[in-house]
Structures are given as C-alpha cells and as structure tokens.
C-alpha beads as a LAMMPS data file, in Angstrom:
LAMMPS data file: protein, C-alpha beads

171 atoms
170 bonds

1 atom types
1 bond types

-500.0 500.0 xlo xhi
-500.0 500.0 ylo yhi
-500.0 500.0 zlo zhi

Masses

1 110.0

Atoms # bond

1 1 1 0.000 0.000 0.000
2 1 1 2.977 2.413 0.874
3 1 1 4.598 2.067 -2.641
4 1 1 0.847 2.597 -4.347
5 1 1 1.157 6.570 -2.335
6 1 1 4.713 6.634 -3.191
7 1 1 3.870 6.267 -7.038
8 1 1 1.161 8.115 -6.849
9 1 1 2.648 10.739 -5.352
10 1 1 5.877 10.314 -7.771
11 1 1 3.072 10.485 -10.751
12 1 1 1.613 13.766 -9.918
13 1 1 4.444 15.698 -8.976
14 1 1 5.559 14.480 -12.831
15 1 1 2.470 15.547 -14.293
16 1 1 2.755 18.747 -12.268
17 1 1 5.987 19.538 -14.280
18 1 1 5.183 18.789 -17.228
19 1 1 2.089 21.141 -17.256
20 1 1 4.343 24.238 -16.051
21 1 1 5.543 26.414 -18.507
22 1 1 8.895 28.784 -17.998
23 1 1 7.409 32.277 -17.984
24 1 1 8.936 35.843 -18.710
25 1 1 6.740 38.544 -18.355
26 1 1 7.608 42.147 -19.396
27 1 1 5.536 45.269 -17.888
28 1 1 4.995 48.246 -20.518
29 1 1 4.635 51.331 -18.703
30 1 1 2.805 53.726 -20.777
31 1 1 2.140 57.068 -19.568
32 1 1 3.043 60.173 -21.823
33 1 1 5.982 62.449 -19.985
34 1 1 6.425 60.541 -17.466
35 1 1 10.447 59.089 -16.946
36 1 1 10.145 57.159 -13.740
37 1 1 8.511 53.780 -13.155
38 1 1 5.390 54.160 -11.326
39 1 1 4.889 51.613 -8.253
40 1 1 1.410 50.279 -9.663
41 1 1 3.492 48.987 -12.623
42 1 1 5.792 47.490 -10.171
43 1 1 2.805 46.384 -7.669
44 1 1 1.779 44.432 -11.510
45 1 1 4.639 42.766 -12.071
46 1 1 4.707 41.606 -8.545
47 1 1 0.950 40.248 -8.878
48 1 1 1.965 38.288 -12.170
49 1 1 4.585 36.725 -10.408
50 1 1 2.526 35.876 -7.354
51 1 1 -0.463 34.730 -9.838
52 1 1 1.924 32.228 -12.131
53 1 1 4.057 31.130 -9.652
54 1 1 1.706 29.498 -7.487
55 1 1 -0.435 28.232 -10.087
56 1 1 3.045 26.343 -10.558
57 1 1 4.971 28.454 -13.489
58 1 1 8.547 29.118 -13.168
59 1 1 8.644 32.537 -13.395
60 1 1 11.131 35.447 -14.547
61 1 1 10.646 39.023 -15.461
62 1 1 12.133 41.760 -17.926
63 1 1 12.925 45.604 -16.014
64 1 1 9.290 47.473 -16.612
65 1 1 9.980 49.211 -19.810
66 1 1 9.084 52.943 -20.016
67 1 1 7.259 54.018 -23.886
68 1 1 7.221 56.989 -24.973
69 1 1 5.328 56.473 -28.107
70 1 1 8.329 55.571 -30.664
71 1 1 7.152 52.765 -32.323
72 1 1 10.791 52.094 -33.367
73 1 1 12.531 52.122 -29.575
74 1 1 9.283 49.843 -28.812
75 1 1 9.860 46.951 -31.616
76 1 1 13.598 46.977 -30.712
77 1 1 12.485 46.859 -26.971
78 1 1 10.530 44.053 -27.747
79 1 1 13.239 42.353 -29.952
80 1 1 15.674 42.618 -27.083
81 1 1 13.366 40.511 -24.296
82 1 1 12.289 38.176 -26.879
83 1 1 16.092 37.191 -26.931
84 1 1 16.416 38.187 -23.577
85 1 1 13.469 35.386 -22.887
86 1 1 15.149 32.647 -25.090
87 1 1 18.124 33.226 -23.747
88 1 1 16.617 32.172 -20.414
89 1 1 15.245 29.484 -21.739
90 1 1 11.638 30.645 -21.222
91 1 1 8.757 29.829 -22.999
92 1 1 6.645 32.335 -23.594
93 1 1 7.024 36.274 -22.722
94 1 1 3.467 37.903 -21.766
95 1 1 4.191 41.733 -22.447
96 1 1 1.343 43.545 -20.348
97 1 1 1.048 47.048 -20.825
98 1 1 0.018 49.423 -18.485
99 1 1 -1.708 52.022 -20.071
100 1 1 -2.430 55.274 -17.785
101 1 1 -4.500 58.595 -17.652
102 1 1 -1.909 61.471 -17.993
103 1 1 -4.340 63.714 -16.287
104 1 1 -4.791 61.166 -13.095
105 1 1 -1.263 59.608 -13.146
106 1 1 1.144 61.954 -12.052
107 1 1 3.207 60.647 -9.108
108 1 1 5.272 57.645 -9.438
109 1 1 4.758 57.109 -5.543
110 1 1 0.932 57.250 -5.317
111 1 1 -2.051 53.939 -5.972
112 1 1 -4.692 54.791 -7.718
113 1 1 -6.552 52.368 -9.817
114 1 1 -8.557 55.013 -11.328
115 1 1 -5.718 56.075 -13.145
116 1 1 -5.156 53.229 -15.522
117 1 1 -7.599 53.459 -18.449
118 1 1 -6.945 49.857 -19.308
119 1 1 -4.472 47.008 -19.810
120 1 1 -3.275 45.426 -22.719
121 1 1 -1.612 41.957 -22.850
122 1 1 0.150 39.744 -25.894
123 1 1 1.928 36.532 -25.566
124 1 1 4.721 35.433 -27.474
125 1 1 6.373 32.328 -28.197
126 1 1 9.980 32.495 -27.139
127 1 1 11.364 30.428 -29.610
128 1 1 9.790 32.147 -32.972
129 1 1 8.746 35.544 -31.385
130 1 1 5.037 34.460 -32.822
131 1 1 2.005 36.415 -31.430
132 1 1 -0.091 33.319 -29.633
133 1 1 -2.887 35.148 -27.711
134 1 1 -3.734 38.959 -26.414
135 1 1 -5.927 40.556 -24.673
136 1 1 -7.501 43.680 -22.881
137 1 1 -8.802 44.654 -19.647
138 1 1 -10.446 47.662 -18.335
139 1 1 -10.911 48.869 -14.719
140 1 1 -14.173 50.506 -15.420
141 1 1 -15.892 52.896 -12.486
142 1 1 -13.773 52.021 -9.457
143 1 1 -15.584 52.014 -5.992
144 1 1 -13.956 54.578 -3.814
145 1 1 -12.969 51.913 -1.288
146 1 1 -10.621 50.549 -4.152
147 1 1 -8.809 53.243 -4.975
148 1 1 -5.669 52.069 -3.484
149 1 1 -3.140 49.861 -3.297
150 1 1 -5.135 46.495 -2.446
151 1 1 -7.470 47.973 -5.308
152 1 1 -4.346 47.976 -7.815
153 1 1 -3.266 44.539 -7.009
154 1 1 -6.920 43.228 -6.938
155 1 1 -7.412 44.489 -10.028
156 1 1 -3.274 43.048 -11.303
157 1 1 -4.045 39.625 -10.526
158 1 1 -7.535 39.777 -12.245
159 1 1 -5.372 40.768 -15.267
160 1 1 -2.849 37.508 -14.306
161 1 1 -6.094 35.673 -14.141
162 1 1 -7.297 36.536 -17.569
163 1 1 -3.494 35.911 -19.347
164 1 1 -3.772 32.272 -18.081
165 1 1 -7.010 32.034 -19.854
166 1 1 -5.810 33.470 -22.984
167 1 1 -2.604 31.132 -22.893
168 1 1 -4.633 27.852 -22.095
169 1 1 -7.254 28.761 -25.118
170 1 1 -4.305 29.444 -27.570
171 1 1 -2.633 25.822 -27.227

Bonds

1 1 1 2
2 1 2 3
3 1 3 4
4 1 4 5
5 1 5 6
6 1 6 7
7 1 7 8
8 1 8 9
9 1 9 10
10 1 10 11
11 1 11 12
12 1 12 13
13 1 13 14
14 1 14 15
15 1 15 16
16 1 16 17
17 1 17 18
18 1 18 19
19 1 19 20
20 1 20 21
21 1 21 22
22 1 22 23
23 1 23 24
24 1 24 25
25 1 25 26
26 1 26 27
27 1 27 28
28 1 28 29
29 1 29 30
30 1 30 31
31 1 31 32
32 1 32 33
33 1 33 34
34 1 34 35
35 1 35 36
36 1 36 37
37 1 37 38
38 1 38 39
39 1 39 40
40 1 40 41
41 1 41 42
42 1 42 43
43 1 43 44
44 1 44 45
45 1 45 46
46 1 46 47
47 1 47 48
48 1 48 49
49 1 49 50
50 1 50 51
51 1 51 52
52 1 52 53
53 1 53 54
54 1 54 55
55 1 55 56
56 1 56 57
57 1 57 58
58 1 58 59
59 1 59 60
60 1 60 61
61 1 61 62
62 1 62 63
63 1 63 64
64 1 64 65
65 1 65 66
66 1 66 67
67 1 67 68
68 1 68 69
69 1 69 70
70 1 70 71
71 1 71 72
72 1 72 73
73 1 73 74
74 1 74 75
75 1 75 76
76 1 76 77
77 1 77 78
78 1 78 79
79 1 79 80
80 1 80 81
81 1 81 82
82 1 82 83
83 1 83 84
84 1 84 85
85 1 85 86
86 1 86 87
87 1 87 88
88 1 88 89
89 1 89 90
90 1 90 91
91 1 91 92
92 1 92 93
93 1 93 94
94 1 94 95
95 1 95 96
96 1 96 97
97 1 97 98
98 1 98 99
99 1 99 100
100 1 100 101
101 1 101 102
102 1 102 103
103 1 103 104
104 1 104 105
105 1 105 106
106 1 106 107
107 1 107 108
108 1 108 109
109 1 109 110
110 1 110 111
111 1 111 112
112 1 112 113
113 1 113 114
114 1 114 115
115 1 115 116
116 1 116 117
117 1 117 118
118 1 118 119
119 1 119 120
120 1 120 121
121 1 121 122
122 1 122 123
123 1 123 124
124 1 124 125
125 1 125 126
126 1 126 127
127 1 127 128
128 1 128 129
129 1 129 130
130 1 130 131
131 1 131 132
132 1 132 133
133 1 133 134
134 1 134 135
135 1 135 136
136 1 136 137
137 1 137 138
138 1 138 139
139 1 139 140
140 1 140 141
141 1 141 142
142 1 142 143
143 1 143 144
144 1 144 145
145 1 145 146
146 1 146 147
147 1 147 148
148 1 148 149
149 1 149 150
150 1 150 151
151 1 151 152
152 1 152 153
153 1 153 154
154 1 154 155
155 1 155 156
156 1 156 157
157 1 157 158
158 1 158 159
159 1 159 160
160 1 160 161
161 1 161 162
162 1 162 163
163 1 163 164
164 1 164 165
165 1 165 166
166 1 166 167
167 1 167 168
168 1 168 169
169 1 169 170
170 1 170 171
C-alpha cells in the first residue's frame, strides 16, 4: 500500500511539471511624460509573479519598460526581451502594458486604480517571437474603497487571471 502513495505521489508531482511552462513577463509602462517607473506597474509585475508562480509556473521578469510612443525604440524593446526570454530558456514572454490617464497619473509614488484606463496583454512564443494570444482589460468605475493599493493589485491579478485564460485557449 505504501509504494501505491509513493507512485502516486511520484506520478503527480511528474504531471505537475510537465504542465508548467517557464514564464517571462515584461511590464509596458505607458504614460506620456512621465520618466520614472510608477509603483502600480511594479505592484503588476509583482501580482503576475505571485499569480503564475503558485499556479506552478517558473517565473522570470524583464525591467518594466518605459514608452514613450516611438514605435521604433518599442519593436527593438521588444526584440531585445524576446532574446532576452530565449536566452533564459523561457517559454513564452506575456508583455502587459500598463496604459495610464496622464491627467490622473502623475506621481510615481501614489495607488490609484482610477488612473489606468486599461491594460493590454500579448503573448509570445519564445522560440519564434510568434504572437499566440492577447488581450484587454479595463478597470471601469472604481468604488472609492478601491482606490488604493489592495485595489491595484486586486485588479493586477484579475489581469494575471485573464493571461492564463488566454494562454490555455491558444494551445
């Protein structure tokens, strides 16, 4: 009876790891004039860690990247963690952009959900740099009450949430 646990505990920690994928996730911070990285688009990058890692990912992450609308700084950007993710022998990058309201979003230091406008998200494959799924999310009217920093991350690992259903629905 002991070796019947033993196997089946052998089996599923197996099947466990062979499920996982090797993640690298890149946060897009993009927020007209603005030079320094805001701590939402940190407190995101630490929700898509938290999110993938315990659904059993191996996880890695890309410095949040700061646009400033040149489309040719942003496809070399892009180039550069693609490699950057093969390199570390990850298999897909998610590339989540973080797209603000320059009117709300003016202090790096500050939480306040109500000013991102929305989220944007595309997966890559490491290996060929192929698109395999996107996606959007918006935070809509935000209650008071989450207008904060638990608010932010709430809303982050929502976003997490919604990548792992793109990138099971693309296989």
């Amino acid at each position: 009876m002991k070796k019947i646990w033993i196997f089946i505990f052998t089996a599923s920690v197996f099947l466990s790891a062979v499920q996982a994928k090797n993640l690298n996730f890149q946060v897009v911070q993009n927020n007209p004039g603005q030079e320094d990285v805001f701590q939402m688009s940190y407190l995101f990058e630490q929700a898509l860690a938290d999110f993938f890692f315990e659904s059993g990912h191996i996880v890695s992450n890309s410095p949040v990247y700061i646009t400033n609308g040149d489309t040719e700084a942003d496809k070399a950007e892009l180039k550069r963690v693609l490699i950057e993710t093969l390199m570390g022998s990850m298999d897909i990058l998610i590339r989540l952009e973080v797209n603000y309201i320059p009117e709300k979003a003016n202090s790096s230091e500050v939480y306040v959900l109500d000013s991102i406008k929305n989220v944007e998200w595309k997966n890559y494959n490491a290996r060929n740099g192929q698109l395999i799924s996107s996606g959007e999310a918006e935070t809509g009217p935000v209650d008071p009450q989450n207008n904060n920093e638990t608010g932010v991350y709430n809303f982050a690992s929502l976003v997490a949430s919604k990548i792992s259903s793109t990138l099971k629905n693309s296989k």
